[in-house]
N, C-alpha and C positions, 0 to 999 in steps of 0.2 A: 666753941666751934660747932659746927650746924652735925648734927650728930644720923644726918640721911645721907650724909657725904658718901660715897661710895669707898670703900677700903684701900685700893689702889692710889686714888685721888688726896687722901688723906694721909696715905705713906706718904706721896714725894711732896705733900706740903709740910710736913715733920720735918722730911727731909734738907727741903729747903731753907726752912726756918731755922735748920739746927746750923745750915751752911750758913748765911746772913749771922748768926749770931759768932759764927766763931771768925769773921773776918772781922765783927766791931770790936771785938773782944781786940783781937791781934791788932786792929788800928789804934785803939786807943793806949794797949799798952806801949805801941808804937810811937805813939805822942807823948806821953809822961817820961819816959825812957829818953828819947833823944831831949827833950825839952832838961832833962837832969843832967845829962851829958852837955850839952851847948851850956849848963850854967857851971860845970865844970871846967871843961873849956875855959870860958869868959875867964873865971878867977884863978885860972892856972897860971894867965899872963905872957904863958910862949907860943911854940909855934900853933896854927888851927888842926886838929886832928879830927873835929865833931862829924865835917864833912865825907868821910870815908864810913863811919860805920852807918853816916845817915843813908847814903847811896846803897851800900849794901844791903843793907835792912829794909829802905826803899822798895829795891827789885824784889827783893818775897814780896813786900807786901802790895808791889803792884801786879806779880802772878799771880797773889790770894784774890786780887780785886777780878783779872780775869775770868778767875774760876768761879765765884759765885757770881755776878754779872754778866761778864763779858760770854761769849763763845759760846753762848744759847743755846742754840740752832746746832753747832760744827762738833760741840762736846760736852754737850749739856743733858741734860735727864733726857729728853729725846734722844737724842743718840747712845745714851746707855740702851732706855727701851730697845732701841732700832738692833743694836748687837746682842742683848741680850733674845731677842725674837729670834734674831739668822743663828745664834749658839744655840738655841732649843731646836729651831727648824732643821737642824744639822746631826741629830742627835735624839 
Protein backbone atom coordinates (compact mmCIF):
# COMPACT_ATOMS: atom_id res chain seq x y z
CA UNK A 1 0.00 0.00 0.00
CA UNK A 2 1.30 3.36 -1.16
CA UNK A 3 2.89 4.40 2.24
CA UNK A 4 2.12 8.69 1.54
CA UNK A 5 -1.49 7.70 2.04
CA UNK A 6 -2.56 10.10 4.44
CA UNK A 7 -3.51 8.38 7.96
CA UNK A 8 -7.12 8.94 8.16
CA UNK A 9 -7.42 7.64 4.59
CA UNK A 10 -5.69 4.61 5.29
CA UNK A 11 -7.64 3.91 8.62
CA UNK A 12 -11.00 3.65 6.88
CA UNK A 13 -9.40 1.53 4.07
CA UNK A 14 -8.20 -0.99 6.90
CA UNK A 15 -11.37 -0.45 7.83
CA UNK A 16 -13.15 -1.23 5.01
CA UNK A 17 -11.24 -4.03 3.89
CA UNK A 18 -11.37 -5.69 7.25
CA UNK A 19 -15.66 -5.13 6.50
CA UNK A 20 -15.34 -6.85 2.78
CA UNK A 21 -13.55 -9.56 4.43
CA UNK A 22 -15.68 -10.41 7.16
CA UNK A 23 -18.86 -10.61 4.90
CA UNK A 24 -16.88 -13.30 2.39
CA UNK A 25 -15.99 -14.94 5.20
CA UNK A 26 -19.67 -15.14 6.51
CA UNK A 27 -20.82 -15.84 2.70
CA UNK A 28 -18.94 -18.59 2.20
CA UNK A 29 -19.44 -20.19 5.41
CA UNK A 30 -22.82 -19.45 4.34
CA UNK A 31 -22.49 -21.60 1.34
CA UNK A 32 -20.74 -24.93 2.68
CA UNK A 33 -23.18 -24.89 5.68
CA UNK A 34 -26.42 -24.80 3.90
CA UNK A 35 -25.05 -26.77 0.84
CA UNK A 36 -24.27 -29.67 3.93
CA UNK A 37 -27.66 -29.24 5.27
CA UNK A 38 -29.64 -29.48 1.66
CA UNK A 39 -27.36 -32.82 1.32
CA UNK A 40 -28.76 -33.75 4.76
CA UNK A 41 -31.90 -33.00 3.91
CA UNK A 42 -31.77 -34.78 0.44
CA UNK A 43 -30.78 -38.15 2.29
CA UNK A 44 -33.06 -37.76 5.28
CA UNK A 45 -35.80 -38.70 2.76
CA UNK A 46 -38.76 -36.77 4.73
CA UNK A 47 -40.27 -33.91 5.03
CA UNK A 48 -38.03 -30.34 3.43
CA UNK A 49 -36.75 -28.50 6.36
CA UNK A 50 -33.35 -26.96 4.59
CA UNK A 51 -35.67 -24.18 3.40
CA UNK A 52 -36.26 -22.31 6.90
CA UNK A 53 -32.70 -22.23 8.19
CA UNK A 54 -31.66 -21.12 4.49
CA UNK A 55 -34.19 -18.00 4.77
CA UNK A 56 -33.18 -17.27 8.12
CA UNK A 57 -29.55 -17.43 7.72
CA UNK A 58 -30.29 -15.71 4.30
CA UNK A 59 -31.70 -12.36 6.14
CA UNK A 60 -28.30 -11.85 8.14
CA UNK A 61 -26.45 -12.48 5.45
CA UNK A 62 -28.40 -10.12 3.23
CA UNK A 63 -28.20 -7.20 6.23
CA UNK A 64 -24.30 -8.20 6.26
CA UNK A 65 -24.42 -7.56 2.49
CA UNK A 66 -26.21 -4.17 3.21
CA UNK A 67 -23.89 -2.97 5.66
CA UNK A 68 -20.71 -3.39 3.80
CA UNK A 69 -22.17 -2.49 0.30
CA UNK A 70 -25.29 -1.11 0.41
CA UNK A 71 -26.23 2.31 2.41
CA UNK A 72 -22.97 4.28 1.47
CA UNK A 73 -24.10 7.42 1.61
CA UNK A 74 -27.27 6.91 4.39
CA UNK A 75 -24.78 4.83 6.99
CA UNK A 76 -21.89 4.31 5.70
CA UNK A 77 -18.17 5.80 6.81
CA UNK A 78 -19.37 9.08 5.73
CA UNK A 79 -22.13 9.27 7.90
CA UNK A 80 -20.02 7.83 10.81
CA UNK A 81 -17.52 10.85 9.91
CA UNK A 82 -20.70 13.30 9.48
CA UNK A 83 -21.83 12.15 13.50
CA UNK A 84 -18.74 11.76 14.72
CA UNK A 85 -17.81 15.75 13.63
CA UNK A 86 -21.52 17.18 15.06
CA UNK A 87 -20.50 14.80 18.56
CA UNK A 88 -17.13 16.58 18.70
CA UNK A 89 -18.77 19.97 17.50
CA UNK A 90 -21.18 19.54 20.57
CA UNK A 91 -18.65 18.88 23.02
Amino acid sequence: MDESMPNDLRDQAKRHVARLRGFYAHAAVFVVVILLLLLIDISGGGRWWVQWPLMGWGIGLAAHALYTFGLGGRFGAEWEERKIREWMDKH
